[in-house]
C-alpha positions as CSV (number, residue, x, y, z in Angstrom):
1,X,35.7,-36.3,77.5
2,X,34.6,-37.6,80.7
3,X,37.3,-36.6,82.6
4,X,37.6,-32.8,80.8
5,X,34.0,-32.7,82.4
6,X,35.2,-34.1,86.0
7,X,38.2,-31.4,86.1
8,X,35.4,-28.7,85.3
9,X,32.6,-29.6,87.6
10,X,35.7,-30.0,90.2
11,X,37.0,-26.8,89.4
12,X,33.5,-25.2,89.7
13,X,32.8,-26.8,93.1
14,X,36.3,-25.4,94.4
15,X,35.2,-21.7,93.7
16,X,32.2,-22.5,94.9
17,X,33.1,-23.0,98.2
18,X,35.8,-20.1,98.0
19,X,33.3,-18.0,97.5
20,X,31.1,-19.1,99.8
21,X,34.0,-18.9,103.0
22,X,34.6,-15.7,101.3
23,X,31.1,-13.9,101.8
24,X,29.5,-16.5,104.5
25,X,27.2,-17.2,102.5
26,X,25.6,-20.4,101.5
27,X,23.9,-19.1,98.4
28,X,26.4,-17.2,95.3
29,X,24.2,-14.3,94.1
30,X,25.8,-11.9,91.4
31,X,27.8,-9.1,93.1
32,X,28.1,-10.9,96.3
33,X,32.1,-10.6,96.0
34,X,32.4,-6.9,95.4
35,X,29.4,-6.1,98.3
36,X,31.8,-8.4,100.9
37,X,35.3,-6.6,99.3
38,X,33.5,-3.4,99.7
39,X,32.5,-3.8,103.4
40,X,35.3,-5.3,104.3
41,X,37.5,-2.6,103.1
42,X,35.4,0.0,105.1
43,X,35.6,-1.9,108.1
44,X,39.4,-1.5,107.5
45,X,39.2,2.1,107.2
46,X,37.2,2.2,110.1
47,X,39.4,0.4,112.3
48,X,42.0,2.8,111.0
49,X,40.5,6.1,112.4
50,X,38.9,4.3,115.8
51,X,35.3,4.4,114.6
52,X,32.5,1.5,114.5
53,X,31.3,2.6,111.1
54,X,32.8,3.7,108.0
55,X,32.0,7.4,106.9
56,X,32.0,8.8,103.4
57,X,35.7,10.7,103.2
58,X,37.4,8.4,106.0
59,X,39.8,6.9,103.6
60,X,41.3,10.3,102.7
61,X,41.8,11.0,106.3
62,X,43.3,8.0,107.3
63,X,45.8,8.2,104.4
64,X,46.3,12.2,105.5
65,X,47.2,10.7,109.1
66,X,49.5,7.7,108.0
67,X,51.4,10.5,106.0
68,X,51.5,12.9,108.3
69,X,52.5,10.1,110.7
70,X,55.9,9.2,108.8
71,X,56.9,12.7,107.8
72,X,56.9,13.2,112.0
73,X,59.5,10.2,111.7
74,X,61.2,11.8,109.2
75,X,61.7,15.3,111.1
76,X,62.0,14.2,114.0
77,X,59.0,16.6,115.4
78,X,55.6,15.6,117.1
79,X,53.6,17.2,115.2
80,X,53.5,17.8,111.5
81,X,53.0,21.5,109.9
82,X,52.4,22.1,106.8
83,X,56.1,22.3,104.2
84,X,57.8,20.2,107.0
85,X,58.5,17.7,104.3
86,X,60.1,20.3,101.8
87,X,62.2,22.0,104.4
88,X,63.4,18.1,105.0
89,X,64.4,17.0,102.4
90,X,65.6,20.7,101.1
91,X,68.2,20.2,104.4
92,X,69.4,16.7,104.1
93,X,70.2,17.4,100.2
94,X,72.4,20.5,101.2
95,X,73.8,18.5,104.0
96,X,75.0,15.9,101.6
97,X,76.3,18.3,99.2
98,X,78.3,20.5,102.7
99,X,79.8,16.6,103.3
100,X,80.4,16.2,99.7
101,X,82.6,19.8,99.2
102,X,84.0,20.0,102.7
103,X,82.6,23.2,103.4
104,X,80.6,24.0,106.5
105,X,77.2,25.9,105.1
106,X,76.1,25.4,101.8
107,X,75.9,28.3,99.1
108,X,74.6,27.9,95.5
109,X,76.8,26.7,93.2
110,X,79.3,24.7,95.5
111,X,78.1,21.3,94.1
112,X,79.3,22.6,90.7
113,X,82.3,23.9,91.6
114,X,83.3,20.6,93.8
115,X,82.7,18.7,90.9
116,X,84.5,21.0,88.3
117,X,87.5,21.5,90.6
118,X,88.1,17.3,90.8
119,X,87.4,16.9,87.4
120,X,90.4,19.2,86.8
121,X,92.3,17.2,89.6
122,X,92.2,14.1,88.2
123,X,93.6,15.3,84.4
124,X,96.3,17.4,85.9
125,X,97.0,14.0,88.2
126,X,96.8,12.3,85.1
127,X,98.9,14.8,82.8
128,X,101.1,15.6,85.1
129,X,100.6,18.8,84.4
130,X,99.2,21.7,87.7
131,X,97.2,23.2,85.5
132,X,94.4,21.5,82.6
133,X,94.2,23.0,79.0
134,X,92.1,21.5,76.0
135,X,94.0,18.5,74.4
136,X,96.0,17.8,77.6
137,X,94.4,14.2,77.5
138,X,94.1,13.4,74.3
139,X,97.7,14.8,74.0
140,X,98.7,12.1,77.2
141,X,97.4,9.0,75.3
142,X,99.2,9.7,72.5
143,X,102.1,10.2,74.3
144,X,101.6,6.9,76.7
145,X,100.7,4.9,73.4
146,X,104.0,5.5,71.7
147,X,106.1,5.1,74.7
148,X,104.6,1.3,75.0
149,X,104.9,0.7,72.0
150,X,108.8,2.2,72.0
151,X,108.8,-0.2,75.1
152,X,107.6,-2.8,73.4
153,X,109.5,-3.3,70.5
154,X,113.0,-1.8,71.9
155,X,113.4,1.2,69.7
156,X,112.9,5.1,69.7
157,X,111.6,5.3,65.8
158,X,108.9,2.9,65.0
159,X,108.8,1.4,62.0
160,X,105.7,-0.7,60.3
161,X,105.8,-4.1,60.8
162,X,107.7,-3.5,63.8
163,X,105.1,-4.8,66.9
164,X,104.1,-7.7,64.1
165,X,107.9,-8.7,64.2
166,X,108.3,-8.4,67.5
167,X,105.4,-10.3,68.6
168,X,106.6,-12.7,66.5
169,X,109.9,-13.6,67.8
170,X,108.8,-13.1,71.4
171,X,106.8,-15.9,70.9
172,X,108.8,-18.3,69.1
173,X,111.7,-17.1,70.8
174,X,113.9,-16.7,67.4
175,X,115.6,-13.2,66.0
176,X,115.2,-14.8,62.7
177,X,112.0,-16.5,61.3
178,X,112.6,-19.7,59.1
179,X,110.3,-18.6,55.8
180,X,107.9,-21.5,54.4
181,X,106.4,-20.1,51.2
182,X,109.2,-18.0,48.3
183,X,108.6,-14.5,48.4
184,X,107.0,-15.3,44.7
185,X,104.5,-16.9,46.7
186,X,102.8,-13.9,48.3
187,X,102.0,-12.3,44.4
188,X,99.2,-12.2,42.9
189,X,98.0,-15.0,40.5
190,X,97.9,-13.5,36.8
191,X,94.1,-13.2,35.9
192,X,93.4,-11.9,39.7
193,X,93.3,-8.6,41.2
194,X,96.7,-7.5,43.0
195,X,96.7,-7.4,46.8
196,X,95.5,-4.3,48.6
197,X,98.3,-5.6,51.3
198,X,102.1,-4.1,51.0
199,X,104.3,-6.9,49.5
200,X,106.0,-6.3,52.2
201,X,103.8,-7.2,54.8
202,X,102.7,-10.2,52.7
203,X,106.2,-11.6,52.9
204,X,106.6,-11.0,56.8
205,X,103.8,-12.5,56.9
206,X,104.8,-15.7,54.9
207,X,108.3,-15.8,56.5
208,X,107.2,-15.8,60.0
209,X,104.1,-18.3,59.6
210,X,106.4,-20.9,59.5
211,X,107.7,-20.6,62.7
212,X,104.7,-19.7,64.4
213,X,103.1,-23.1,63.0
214,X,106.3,-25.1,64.6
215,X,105.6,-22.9,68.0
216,X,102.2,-23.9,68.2
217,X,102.8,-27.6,67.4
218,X,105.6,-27.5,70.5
219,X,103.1,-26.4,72.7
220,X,99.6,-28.8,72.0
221,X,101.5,-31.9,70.7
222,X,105.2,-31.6,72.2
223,X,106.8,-32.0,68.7
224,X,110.3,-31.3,68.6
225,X,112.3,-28.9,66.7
226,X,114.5,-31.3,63.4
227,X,117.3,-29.4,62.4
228,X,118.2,-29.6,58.2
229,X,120.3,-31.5,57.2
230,X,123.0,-30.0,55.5
């Protein structure tokens, strides 16, 4: 308790003497901080417009000057007239939109058009094709999509179960997978509901797990391949 009462009479004392360096005053009365913020932020505004004594409506003209003051940066002129920073910023947006098109004087509508006309140059760059029509992209991943994947497993007509299979052996590096369950493995148990998979799939599946177990051994623990006896 005794030192929860030191920390607050400390703490007391402290802004005590903040205050008191604050106003320059030995004495705290109530709304001796908001007299000295008050005069103190006159005598700013004063100093601002070159007078000895703040007057009521100085801080309005001061800001008015300091704005008029950078726009005159901003033009580039020495004195500021009324709309000068409209008609600046109006010119440096259709500069960047004359820089943007390649034209020399800007006309309405040439942002649009610039835009619209690469647009159109980068799907006929992408189709191939000198002039875009609707579907042309959607058309040109479909097209790219079955060329990998005719790439990818080595023949014209896919087939399903095809990238499975050839995943498979490019990774084990085997045409043929050894299987490790019977294909009477992959059906259902009788009392349970029959699998939403193609048996097909299922046995894939079951054939090639073997191998891919044996790959993945080879690689974390370095165990070597045991051929069967015969």
């Amino acid at each position: 308790m005794r030192s929860a009462l030191q920390v607050r009479v400390a703490i007391r004392e402290e802004l005590k003497k903040q205050v008191r360096d604050f106003t320059g005053k030995d004495e705290y009365k109530i709304g001796d901080v908001s007299k000295e913020l008050d005069a103190r932020v006159k005598e700013e505004v004063a100093r601002l417009r070159s007078k000895d004594e703040y007057e009521l409506g100085d801080l309005s003209l001061a800001l008015d000057e300091i704005v008029k003051s950078e726009v005159c940066k901003l033009t580039g002129k020495d004195e500021y007239s009324a709309g000068d920073l409209s008609t600046e910023i109006d010119l440096r947006i259709k500069s960047a939109v004359t820089s943007f098109c390649g034209t020399e004087e800007y006309t309405p509508g040439d942002l649009t058009r610039e835009i619209d006309r690469r647009a159109k140059s980068a799907v006929a760059e992408f189709t191939g094709k000198e002039e875009y029509s609707f579907g042309d992209i959607s058309r040109e991943l479909e097209r790219r999509r079955a060329a990998w994947v005719e790439d990818y497993i080595g023949k014209e007509e896919y087939q399903f179960g095809d990238i499975t299979k050839t995943f498979v052996k490019n990774f084990t590096g085997k045409d043929e997978c050894e299987p490790v369950l019977p294909p009477t493995a992959v059906m259902a148990p009788p009392g349970c509901m029959p699998a939403v998979y193609p048996i097909s799939l299922l046995r894939l599946l079951a054939d090639q797990f073997g191998d891919i177990t044996k790959k993945v051994g080879q690689m974390l623990f370095g165990n070597k391949q045991v051929n069967k006896k015969k």
